[in-house]
C-alpha positions in Angstrom: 6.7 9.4 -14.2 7.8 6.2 -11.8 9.3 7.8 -8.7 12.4 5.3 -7.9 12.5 6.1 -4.3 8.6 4.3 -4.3 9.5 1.1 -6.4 8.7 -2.0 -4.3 12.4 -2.9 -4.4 13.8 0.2 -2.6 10.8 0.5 -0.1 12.0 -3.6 0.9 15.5 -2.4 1.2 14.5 0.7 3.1 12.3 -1.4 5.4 15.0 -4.5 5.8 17.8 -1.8 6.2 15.7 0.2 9.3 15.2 -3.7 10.5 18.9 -4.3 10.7 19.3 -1.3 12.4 17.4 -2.0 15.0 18.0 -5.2 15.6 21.5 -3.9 16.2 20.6 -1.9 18.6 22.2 -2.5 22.4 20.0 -4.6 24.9 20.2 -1.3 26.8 17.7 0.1 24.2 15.0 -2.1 25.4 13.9 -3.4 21.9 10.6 -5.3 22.6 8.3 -7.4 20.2 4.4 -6.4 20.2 1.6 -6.1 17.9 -2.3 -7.1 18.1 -5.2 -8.9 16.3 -8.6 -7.7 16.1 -12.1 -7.5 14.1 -14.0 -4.7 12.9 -17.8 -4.7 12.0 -16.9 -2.1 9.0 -13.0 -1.8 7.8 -13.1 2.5 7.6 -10.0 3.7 5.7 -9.3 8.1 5.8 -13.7 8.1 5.6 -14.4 5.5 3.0 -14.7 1.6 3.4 -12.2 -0.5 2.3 -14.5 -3.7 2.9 -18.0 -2.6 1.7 -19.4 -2.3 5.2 -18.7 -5.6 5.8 -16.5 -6.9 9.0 -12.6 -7.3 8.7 -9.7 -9.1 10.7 -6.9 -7.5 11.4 -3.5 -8.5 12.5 -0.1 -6.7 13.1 3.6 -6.5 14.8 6.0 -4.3 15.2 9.8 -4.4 17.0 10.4 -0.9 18.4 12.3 0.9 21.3 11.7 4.7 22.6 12.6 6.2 19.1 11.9 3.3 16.5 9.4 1.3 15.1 9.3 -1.5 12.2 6.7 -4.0 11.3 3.8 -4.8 9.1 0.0 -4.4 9.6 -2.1 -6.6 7.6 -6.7 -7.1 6.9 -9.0 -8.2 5.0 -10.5 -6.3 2.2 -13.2 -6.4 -0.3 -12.1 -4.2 -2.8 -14.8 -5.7 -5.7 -18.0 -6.9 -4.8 -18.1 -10.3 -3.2 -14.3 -10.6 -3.7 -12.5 -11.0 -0.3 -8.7 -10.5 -0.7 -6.2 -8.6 1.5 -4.3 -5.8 2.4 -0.4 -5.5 3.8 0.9 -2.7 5.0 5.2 -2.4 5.3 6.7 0.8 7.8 9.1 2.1 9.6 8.6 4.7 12.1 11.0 7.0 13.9 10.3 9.2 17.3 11.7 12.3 18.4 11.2 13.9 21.4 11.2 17.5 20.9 10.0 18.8 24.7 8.7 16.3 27.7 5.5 17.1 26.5 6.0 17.1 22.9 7.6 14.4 20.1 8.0 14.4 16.2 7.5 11.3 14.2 8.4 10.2 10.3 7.4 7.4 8.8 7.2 5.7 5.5 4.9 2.8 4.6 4.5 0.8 1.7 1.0 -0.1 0.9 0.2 -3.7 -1.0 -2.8 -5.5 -1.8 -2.3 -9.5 -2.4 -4.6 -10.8 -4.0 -6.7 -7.2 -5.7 -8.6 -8.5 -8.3 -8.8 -5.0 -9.9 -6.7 -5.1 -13.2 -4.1 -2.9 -12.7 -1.7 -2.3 -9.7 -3.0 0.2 -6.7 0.0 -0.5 -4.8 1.6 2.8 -3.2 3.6 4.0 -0.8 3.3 7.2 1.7 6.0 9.3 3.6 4.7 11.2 6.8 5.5 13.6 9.8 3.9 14.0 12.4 3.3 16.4 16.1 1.9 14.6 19.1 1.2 16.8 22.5 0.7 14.3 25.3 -1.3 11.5 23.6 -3.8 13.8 23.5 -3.8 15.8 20.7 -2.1 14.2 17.5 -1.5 16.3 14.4 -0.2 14.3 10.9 0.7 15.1 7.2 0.7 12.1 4.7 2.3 12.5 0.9 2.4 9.8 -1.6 3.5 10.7 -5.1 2.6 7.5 -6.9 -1.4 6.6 -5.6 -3.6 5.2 -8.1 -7.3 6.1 -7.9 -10.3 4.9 -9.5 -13.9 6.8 -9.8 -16.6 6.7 -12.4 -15.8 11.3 -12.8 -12.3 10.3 -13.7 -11.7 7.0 -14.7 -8.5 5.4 -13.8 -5.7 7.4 -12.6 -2.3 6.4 -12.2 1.3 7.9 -10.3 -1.2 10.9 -8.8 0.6 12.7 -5.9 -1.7 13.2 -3.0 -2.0 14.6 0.9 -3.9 13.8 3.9 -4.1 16.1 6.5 -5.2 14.9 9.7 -5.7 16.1 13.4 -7.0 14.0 16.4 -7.9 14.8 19.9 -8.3 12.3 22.7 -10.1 13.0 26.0 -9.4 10.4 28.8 -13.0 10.6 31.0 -14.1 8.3 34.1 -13.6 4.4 34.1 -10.8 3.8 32.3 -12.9 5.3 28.7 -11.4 7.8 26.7 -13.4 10.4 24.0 -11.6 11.0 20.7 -12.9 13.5 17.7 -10.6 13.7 14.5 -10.7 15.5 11.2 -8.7 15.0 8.0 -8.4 16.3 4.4 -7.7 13.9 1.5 -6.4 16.1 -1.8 -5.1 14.8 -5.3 -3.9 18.6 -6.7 -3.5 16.7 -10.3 -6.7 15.7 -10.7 -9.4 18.4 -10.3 -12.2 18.3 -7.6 -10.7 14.7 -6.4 -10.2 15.4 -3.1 -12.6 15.4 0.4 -12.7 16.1 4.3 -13.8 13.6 7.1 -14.4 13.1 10.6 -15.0 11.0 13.1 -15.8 11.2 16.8 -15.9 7.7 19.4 -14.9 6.3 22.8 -12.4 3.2 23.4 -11.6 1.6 26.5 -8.9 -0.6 27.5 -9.0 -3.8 29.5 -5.7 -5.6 30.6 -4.4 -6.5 26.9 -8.0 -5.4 25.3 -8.9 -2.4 23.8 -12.4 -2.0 22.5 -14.0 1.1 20.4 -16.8 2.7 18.8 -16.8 5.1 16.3 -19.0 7.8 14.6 -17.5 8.7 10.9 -18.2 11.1 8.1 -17.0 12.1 4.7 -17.8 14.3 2.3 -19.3 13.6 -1.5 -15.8 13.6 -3.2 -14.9 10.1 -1.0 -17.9 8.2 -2.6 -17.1 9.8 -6.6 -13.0 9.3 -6.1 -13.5 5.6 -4.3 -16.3 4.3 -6.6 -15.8 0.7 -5.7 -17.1 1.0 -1.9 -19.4 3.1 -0.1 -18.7 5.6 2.2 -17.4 4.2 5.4 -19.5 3.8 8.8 -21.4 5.5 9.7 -21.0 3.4 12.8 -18.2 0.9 14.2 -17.0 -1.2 16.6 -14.0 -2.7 16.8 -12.1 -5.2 19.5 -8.3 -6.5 19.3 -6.1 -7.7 21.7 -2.0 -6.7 22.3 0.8 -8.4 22.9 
């Protein structure tokens, strides 16, 4: 069953139409222009790799004010062995502040891959809410009812509905580092046993328009039997971008 509200066309008319809202927006709404580019030794995806261990550059931009956000997000993948080709990501975000401590967030992104040489279309896109307490501790639900997985248990599988769960904690410490430790939950209900939990745990530190990471990960044995065509991500990476 094709869910219309996830066709390419009405996720680029939902995208272009939160665009043109805020570009309508007041100048008193202070609507800036930002985004970063960066490299990653490993590109690490929910626990599994989405370029085979090997490093990826990554680029994105976003127009937002306090309650909105749309933009793209785009890297390199290898998705097939020795095959470079890419990934582009399409959202649009909104904020709400629930307390002074406390906001809501939903979002919807629409995820592409130019370029995949895999046969068929894993294109999908993703609606999401989402709690965060202070930047500190940051609490998200993902659903996407059209995700297309491949794994040598269950073949290909097409239109599957799945969920992410995921909660993050950040800690900031001495000289300008911060600690974070997250865990998440990847499930596909339709297709038995396809689903797995992962962590990760690392520091990042920020310097004038840099920001610079390493990070522990781990996932369980259903990431490396759903994702058969790259290995398990990490276990270790480091990553540097810079923002504008």
């Amino acid at each position: 069953m094709e869910y219309a509200l996830f066709r390419p066309g009405v996720v680029l008319a939902a995208l272009a139409g939160a665009l043109a809202l805020v570009l309508s927006l007041p100048a008193s709404a202070q609507l800036r222009f930002g985004g970063s580019v960066g490299v990653v030794s490993d590109y690490v995806y929910r626990g599994y790799s989405r370029s085979r261990g090997e490093p990826a550059v990554q680029a994105g931009a976003q127009w937002s004010d306090r309650r909105w956000a749309i933009g793209a997000w785009a890297s390199s993948v290898e998705l097939q062995p020795r095959r470079r080709s890419g990934e582009l990501d399409l959202f649009a975000q909104r904020r709400v502040p629930l307390t002074d401590d406390l906001d809501a967030g939903i979002g919807l992104t629409w995820y592409s891959f130019p370029g995949d040489p895999r046969a068929v279309s894993y294109d999908y896109g993703e609606l999401s809410g989402s709690l965060d307490w202070r930047q500190r501790l940051h609490l998200e639900l993902a659903y996407s009812p059209n995700l297309t997985l491949f794994g040598a248990y269950y073949g290909v599988q097409r239109s599957r509905e799945s969920w992410t769960a995921e909660l993050t904690v950040t800690q900031p410490l001495p000289w300008e580092l911060s600690a974070f430790t997250g865990v998440g939950h990847f499930a596909v209900p339709q297709v038995r046993g396809a689903g797995y939990t992962y962590g990760s745990i690392g520091l990042s530190r920020d310097v004038g328009r840099w920001h610079a990471e390493l990070t522990y990960f781990r996932s369980g044995d259903g990431a490396s039997r759903l994702y058969s065509f790259g290995p398990d991500g990490g276990p270790l990476v480091a990553s540097v971008s810079w923002h504008f």
